[in-house]
N, C-alpha and C positions, 0 to 999 in steps of 0.2 A: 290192813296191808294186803296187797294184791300178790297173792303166787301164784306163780306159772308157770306149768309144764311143760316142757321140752323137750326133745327126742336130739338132738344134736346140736353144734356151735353154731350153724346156722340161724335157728329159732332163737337161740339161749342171743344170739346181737341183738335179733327183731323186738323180740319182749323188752328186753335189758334200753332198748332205745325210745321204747314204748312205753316206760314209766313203770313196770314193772318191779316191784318191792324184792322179792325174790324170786330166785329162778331154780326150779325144780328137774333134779332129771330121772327121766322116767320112760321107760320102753309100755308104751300101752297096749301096745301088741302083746306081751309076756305076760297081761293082767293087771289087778286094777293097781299093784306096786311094784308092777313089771320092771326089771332094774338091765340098770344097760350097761354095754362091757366099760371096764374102768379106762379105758381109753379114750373112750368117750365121752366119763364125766371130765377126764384130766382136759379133754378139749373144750370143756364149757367152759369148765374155771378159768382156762386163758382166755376164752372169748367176752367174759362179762366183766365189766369194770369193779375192781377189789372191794367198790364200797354196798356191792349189791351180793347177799350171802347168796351161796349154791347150796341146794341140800338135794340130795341124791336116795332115792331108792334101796334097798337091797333086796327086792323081792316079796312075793304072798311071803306072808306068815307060815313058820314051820314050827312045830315046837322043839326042834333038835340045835341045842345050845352049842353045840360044836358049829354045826353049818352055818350059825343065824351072827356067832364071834367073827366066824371066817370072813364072813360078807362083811359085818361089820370095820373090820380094818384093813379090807379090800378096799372099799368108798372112802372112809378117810384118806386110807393113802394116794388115792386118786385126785385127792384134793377139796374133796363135800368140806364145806363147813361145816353141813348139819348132814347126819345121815339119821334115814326114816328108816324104822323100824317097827313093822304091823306088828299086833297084840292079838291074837284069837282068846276069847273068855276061856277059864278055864286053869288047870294048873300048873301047865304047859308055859305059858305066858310069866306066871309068878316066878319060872327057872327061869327064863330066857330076862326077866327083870334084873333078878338075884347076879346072876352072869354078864350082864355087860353093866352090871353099876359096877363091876370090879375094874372094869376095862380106863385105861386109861387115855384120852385122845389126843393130849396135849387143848390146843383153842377148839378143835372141833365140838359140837354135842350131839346129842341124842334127841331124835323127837318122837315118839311113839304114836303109829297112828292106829286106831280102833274103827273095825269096817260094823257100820252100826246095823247090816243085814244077817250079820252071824250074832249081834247081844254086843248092848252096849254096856260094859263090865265097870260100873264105878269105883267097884272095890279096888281096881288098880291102880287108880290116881294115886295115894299114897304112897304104894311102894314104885311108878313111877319117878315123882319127885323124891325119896330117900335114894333112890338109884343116880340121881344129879341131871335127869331129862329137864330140857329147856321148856317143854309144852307136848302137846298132846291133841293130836287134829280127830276129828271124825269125819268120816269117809265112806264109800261104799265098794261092797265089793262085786255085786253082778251087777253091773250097766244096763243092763239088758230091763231089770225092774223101775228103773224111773232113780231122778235125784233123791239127793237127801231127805229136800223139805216131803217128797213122794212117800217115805219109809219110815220117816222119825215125825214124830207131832212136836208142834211148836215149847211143849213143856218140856220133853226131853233134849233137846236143843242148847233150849234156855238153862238148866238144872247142868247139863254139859260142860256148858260154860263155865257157869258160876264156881261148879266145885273143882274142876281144874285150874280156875283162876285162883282159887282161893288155896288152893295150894302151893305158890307163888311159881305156877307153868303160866304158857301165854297158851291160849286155846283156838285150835282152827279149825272150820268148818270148809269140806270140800263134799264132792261127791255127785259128779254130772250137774254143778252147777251152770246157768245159765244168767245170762244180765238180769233176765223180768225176777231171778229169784233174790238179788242185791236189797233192796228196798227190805223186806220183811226179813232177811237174817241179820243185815246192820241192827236191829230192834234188842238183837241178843248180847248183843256189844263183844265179839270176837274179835280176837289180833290179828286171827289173819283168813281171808277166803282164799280157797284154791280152784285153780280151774285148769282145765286142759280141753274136755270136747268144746267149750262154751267159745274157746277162742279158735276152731280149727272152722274151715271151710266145711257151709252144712250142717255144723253143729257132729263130725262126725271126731273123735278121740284119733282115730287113728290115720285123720289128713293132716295136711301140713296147716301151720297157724295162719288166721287169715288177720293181716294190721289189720283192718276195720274193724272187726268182732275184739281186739283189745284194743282199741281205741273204745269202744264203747261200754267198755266193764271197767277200763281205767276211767272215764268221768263218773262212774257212779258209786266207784269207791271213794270215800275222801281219803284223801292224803295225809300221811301220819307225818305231821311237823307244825310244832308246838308256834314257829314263826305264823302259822296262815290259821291260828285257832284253831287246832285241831292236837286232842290230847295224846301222847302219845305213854302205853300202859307200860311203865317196867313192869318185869324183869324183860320183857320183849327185845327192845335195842341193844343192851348187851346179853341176853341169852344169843343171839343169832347175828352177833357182829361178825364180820368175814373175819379169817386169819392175817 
């Protein structure tokens, strides 16, 4: 599945008309899970048609479980179906787990994303999924060092996958992805790619989205719909069903 990143109702139409699986919102200016005022996300949500989830930002990773709750059912109530929530390694992360598996969303969930330039922490897949997270993306957090497939080797990737999958999350790889990088991560069998510089004019995060460059990441993703041969992974469609 194709997400995409979006900075306001404007973009979140563009993508959303563009075939776009989900629509992510996310201030890139703020950093690599720069999160935008909840007024903002409340303007996607109206702008995207119901049957395409929103999932929303709350920010870099903190390890202070008060700030990380607060943000937390700030983006809910803004309307995220799914609100992101970074994981830094470490013991910081295993509180900030323990505390919002308490939290209740109603249809929203949780998706945890791990920036794999600070340690990519496996140990937390479990008490992700006890906590009731829908999946678990890897991602990066200095742009400025090159994509994913740039930092992570193909094994760790793949190993990514497999054991967040296998904890029944859906697993997504983002992180300055680019089209030419499509072909060799479909190989790892993820639910879902993310993008945001890939699709902006110039390849640049923090311009505005250009239709051509998703037009060209949406043919080379296939399409998750079981009608045109193409398999679609639970728990995925209903972990990340809109409200």
């Amino acid at each position: 599945m194709l997400l995409a990143s979006v900075t306001d109702a404007s973009e979140a139409r563009l993508v959303a008309a563009l075939g776009a699986d989900l629509v992510d919102a996310k201030n890139p200016a703020a950093g690599a899970l720069g999160a935008l005022p909840a007024s903002t996300v409340t303007a996607i949500r109206e702008a995207v048609p119901r049957h395409i989830p929103v999932s929303a930002t709350i920010g870099d990773p903190v390890d202070d479980v008060v700030e990380t709750t607060s943000a937390v059912y700030r983006m809910a109530a803004a309307g995220a179906d799914i609100v992101k929530i970074g994981l830094r390694p470490g013991a910081g992360a295993a509180r900030v787990l323990a505390a919002v598996g308490g939290i209740d969303l109603g249809t929203s969930r949780f998706v945890g994303v791990l920036l794999a330039d600070e340690g990519i922490e496996l140990d937390l897949v479990p008490a992700a999924s006890a906590a009731g997270f829908a999946g678990l993306m890897l991602d990066t957090a200095d742009k400025r060092r090159g994509a994913l497939p740039d930092l992570v080797t193909a094994d760790e990737m793949r190993r990514f996958v497999a054991v967040v999958q296998a904890a029944g999350m859906f697993a997504g790889l983002a992180g300055s992805l680019r089209a030419e990088h499509v072909e060799g991560l479909l190989r790892f069998s993820p639910d879902v790619l993310g993008f945001r510089g890939g699709l902006c004019r110039q390849g640049n995060r923090t311009s505005q989205i250009d239709a051509e460059a998703v037009r060209a990441i949406r043919r080379i993703i296939p399409v998750c719909d079981a009608a045109l041969g193409h398999a679609c992974r639970e728990p995925l469609p209903g972990a990340m069903a809109p409200r």
